[in-house]
Every structure is written in C-alpha cells, then in structure tokens.
FIFI-842212 format. One record per residue (C-alpha): residue in three letters; x, y, z. Coordinates in steps of 0.05 Angstrom, whole numbers, plus 5000, padded with zeros to 4 digits. Layout:
REM FIFI-842212
ALAXYZ/...
END
This chain:
REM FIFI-842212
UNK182181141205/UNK185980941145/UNK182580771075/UNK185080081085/UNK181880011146/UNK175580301127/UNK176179871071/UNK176279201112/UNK170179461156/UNK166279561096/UNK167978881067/UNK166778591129/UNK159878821141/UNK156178971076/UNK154378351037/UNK152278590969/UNK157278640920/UNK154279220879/UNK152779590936/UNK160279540958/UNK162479880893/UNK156680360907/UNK161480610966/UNK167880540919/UNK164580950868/UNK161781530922/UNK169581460949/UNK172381760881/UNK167882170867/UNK167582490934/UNK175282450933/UNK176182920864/UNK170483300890/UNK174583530939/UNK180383650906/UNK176184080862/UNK173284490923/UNK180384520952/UNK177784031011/UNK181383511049/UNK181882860995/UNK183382311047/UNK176382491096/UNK171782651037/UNK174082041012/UNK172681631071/UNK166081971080/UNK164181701012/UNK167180991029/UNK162880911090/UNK156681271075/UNK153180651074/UNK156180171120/UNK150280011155/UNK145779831095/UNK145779141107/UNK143779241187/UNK137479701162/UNK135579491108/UNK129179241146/UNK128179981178/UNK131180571128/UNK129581051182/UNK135080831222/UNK139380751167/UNK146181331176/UNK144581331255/UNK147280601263/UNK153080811210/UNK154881431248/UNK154081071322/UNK158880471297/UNK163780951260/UNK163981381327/UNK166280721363/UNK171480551313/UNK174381331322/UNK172681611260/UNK172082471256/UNK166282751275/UNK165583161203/UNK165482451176/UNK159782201223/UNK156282931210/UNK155882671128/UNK153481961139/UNK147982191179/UNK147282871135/UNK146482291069/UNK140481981094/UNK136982611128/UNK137782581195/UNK142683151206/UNK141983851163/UNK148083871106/UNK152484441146/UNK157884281110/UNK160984251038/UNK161983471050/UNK155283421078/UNK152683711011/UNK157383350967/UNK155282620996/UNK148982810986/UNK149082930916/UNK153682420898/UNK149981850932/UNK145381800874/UNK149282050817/UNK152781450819/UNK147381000814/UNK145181410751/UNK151581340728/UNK152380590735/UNK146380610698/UNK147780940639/UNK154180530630/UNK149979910636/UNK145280090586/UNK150980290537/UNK151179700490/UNK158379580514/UNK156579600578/UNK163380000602/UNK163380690647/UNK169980900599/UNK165680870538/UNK160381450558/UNK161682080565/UNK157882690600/UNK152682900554/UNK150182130554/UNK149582180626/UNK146182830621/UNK140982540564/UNK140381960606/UNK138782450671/UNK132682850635/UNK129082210619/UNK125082070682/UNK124181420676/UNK130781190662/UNK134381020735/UNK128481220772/UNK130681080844/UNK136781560818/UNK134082230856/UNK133982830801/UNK133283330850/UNK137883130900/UNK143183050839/UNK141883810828/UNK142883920895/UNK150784040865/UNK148984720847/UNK150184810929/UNK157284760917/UNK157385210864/UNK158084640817/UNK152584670753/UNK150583970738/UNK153583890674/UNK160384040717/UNK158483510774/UNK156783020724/UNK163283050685/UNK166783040746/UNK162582420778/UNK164082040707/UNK171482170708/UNK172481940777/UNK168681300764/UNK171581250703/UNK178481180742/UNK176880630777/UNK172580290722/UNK175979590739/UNK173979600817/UNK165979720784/UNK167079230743/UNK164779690685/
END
C-alpha cells in the first residue's frame, strides 16, 4: 500500500479532524524514528498513519479497537508487521518488534505534544522546543490522558526520553502546517 492510498482510507473513514492529524503526526514521527533506528521509513510510516483507522468504528467498544484496524488493513493487503503494530498499539498483541514498540510510545507523545504547543501562548509546535515538552511531561496533570509511562516506554529502543522527545518535536515540527500548529 502506498502513503497515498493509505492516506485516502484514512480520510475516508475517520471523521474527526484532530484525530486525523493524530495519525499524520504518529506518521512522522514513526517515519524519523526509523530512520534513526536504521528501519524501513515507508512501513513505519504507514504503521503510524493507520494506527487508528478504526477509531471512529469503536469508539463505542475500545476493546475492539486495533482488531477491526488490523482485520480491515489485512483485506486491503497491507504487511503483516504493519497489522502486528496496530494491534501491538492498543494491547492486543505483545510489542515483538522495534515498530511494535515505537507506535506504542509515540501514540501518546503526540498528544502531549500537541498539547504543549497549544498551551504555548502562540499556540505553534515550531515555537517549543524539547525541554518545554519535557517540563510539560513531569507535571501530571498537564495532558493527562497523555500516558507517562507508556511515553517512557522509548527507553525499549534504546532511546532516553529526552532523545524521543526531541525527536517526536522535530518530526511534528516538520509538518507543523498539516497540524495546523
């Protein structure tokens, strides 16, 4: 599957704006993740694009939510390490894999991030930098559906979370204008 196909699947079937640059967000950051790991760009990209393509479907029951992604992806031909991820994300499958890590850290880094850029008063992700993010990160309260401990789940890929986090901000900082932040 091509990015521009996976693309037009996810725009076709979730709904919600934010959560669609969610996915956009998880893609770059997955996708320099795996540059930095020495991994395979194009499917650790993809894997972060469609992580979450069946939010909209399960909303209603989470626990199926990654099974439906995974079934429908399997249909539409996408690899099986890919399938592995989205179902690895939401705990259904044990993270095997470096992938299967990385989406599973990144998932709610970038809600954290997003966050932090929102509460900056100009409200852009290009005007924070790492060791806001970080501050941000230690206050509990701040982003609390943002998952601390799955965040530092990074140190799994030999990545300290001061590293992830810089990387996670630069990525989204490169596609600041598709966030609209």
């Amino acid at each position: 599957m091509t990015r521009t196909e996976a693309l037009e699947i996810v725009r076709s079937r979730v709904k919600n704006d934010r959560l669609v640059k969610h996915m956009l967000a998880a893609e770059a950051v997955m996708s320099v993740l795996a540059a930095r790991l020495g991994e395979d760009r194009e499917m650790w990209g993809l894997a972060g694009l469609l992580h979450d393509v069946d939010y909209d479907e399960t909303a209603a029951d989470p626990e199926r939510h990654g099974i439906v992604g995974a079934a429908l992806l399997k249909e539409l031909g996408v690899a099986d390490p890919i399938l592995h991820a989205v179902e690895s994300h939401a705990g259904h499958r044990n993270r095997a894999t470096a992938m299967d890590r990385a989406l599973y850290a990144t998932d709610p880094l970038t809600g954290l991030v997003v966050a932090a850029a929102l509460m900056h008063p100009s409200k852009k992700v290009g005007a924070i930098n790492p060791e806001f993010v970080l501050k941000r990160f230690k206050e509990k309260r701040f982003a609390a559906g943002a998952n601390r401990e799955q965040i530092k789940t990074c140190e799994e890929l030999g990545l300290p979370l001061e590293e992830f986090i810089s990387i996670a901000l630069a990525a989204m900082q490169g596609i600041a204008g598709d966030l609209g932040l």
